[in-house]
C-alpha positions as CSV (number, residue, x, y, z in Angstrom):
1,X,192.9,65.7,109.1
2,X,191.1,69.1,109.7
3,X,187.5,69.7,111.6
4,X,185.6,72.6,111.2
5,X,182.2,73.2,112.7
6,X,179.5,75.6,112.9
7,X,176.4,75.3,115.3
8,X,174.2,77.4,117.4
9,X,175.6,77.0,120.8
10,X,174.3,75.1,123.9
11,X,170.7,73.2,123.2
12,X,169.3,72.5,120.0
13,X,166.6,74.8,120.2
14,X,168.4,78.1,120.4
15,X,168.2,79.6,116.7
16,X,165.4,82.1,116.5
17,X,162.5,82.3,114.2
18,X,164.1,84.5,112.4
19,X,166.9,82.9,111.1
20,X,164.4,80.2,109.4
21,X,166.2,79.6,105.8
22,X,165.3,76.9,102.9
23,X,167.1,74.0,102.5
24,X,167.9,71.7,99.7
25,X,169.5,68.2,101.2
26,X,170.4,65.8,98.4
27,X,169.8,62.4,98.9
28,X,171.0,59.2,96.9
29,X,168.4,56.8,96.4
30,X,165.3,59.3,97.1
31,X,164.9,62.6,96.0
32,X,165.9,65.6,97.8
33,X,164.3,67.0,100.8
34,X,163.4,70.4,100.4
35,X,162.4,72.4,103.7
36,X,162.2,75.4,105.7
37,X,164.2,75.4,109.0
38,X,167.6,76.0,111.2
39,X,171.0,74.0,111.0
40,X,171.1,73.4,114.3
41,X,174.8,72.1,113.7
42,X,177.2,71.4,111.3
43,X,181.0,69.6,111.3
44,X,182.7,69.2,108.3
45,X,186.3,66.9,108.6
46,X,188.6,66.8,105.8
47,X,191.5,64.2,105.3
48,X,194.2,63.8,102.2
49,X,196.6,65.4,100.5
50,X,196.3,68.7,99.4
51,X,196.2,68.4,96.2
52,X,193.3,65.7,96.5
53,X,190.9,65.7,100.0
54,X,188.0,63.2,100.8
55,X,185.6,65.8,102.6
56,X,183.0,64.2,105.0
57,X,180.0,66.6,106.5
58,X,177.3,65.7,109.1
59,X,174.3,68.0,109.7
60,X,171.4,68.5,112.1
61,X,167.9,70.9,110.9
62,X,165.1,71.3,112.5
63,X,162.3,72.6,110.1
64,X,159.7,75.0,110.8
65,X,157.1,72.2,111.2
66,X,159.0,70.7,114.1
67,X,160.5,67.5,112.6
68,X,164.3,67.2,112.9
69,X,166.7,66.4,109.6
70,X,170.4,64.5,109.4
71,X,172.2,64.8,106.6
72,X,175.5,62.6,106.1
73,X,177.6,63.1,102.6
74,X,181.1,62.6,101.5
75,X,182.7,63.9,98.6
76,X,186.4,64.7,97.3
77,X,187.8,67.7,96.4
78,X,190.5,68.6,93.9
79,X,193.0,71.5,93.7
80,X,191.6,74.2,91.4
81,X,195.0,74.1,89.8
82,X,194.7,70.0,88.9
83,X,190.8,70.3,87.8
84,X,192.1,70.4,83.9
85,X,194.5,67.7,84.4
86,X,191.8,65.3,86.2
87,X,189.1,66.2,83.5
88,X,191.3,65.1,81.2
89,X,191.9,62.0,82.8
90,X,188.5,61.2,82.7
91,X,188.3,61.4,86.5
92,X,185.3,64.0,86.4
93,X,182.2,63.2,88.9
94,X,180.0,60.7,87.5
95,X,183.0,58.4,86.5
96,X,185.4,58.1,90.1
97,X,183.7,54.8,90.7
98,X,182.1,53.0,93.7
99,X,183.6,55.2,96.6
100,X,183.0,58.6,94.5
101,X,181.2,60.0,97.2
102,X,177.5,59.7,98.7
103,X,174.5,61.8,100.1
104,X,172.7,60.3,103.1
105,X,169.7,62.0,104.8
106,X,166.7,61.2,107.2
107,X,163.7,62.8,108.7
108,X,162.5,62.2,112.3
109,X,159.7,63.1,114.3
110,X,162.5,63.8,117.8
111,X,165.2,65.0,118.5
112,X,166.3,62.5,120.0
113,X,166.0,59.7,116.8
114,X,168.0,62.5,114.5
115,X,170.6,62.1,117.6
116,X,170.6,57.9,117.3
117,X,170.6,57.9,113.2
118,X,174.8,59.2,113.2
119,X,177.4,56.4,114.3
120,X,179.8,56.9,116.7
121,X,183.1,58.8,115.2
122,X,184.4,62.8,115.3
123,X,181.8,64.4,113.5
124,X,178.8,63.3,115.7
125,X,181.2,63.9,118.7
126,X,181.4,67.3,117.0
127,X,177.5,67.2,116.6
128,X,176.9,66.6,120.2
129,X,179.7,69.2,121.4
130,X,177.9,72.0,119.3
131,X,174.6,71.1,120.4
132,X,175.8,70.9,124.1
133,X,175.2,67.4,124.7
134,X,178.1,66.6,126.3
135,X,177.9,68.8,129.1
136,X,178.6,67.1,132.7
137,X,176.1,65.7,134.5
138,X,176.9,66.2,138.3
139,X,175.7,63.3,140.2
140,X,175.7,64.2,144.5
């Protein structure tokens, strides 16, 4: 099992203006959200075999407006090599079933709700870390 992550350091507010990009997140049930903003943080965890990994990626935006966006999605991965082989198959996307793969997301007015929407588990513990959340408290 591998985790990678990417984020912008201690605090959630410490991307500048200037590094406001548009986002596309895809959703499942509702159609995508599609908004201007900062990836505040981003951990992506990958388990299997290497010829066939189940990828699993948590992120947190903030948009330009203020409001704060989680994205959840899982999705597998094969080896370039085996893509033919699969296709043939008839294991192309679409037709891998129930547990193919999903694409969760959520808007929320604070921080602090985008924070509560992930379960417990290593990629919100790899949210929180990038976002500095986890720092001590000292208590005298």
């Amino acid at each position: 099992m591998n985790t990678q992550s990417q984020g912008t350091g201690p605090g959630p507010f410490s991307k500048s203006q200037s590094e406001v990009q548009e986002f596309l997140v895809k959703r499942d049930r509702d159609g995508p959200l599609s908004f201007a903003g900062v990836l505040l943080a981003k951990a992506t965890r990958q388990a299997g075999m290497p010829i066939s990994a189940q990828i699993l990626e948590a992120a947190v935006y903030q948009t330009r407006g203020g409001k704060y966006i989680t994205a959840l999605s899982k999705r597998f991965a094969v080896d370039p090599s085996l893509t033919a082989i699969v296709n043939a198959l008839g294991a192309v996307e679409g037709q891998a079933g129930p547990d193919s793969g999903y694409n969760k997301a959520e808007v929320h007015d604070t921080f602090e709700a985008a924070m509560a929407w992930f379960r417990p588990g290593r990629l919100t513990d790899e949210i929180r870390k990038q976002l500095g959340l986890d720092q001590p408290v000292r208590i005298e």
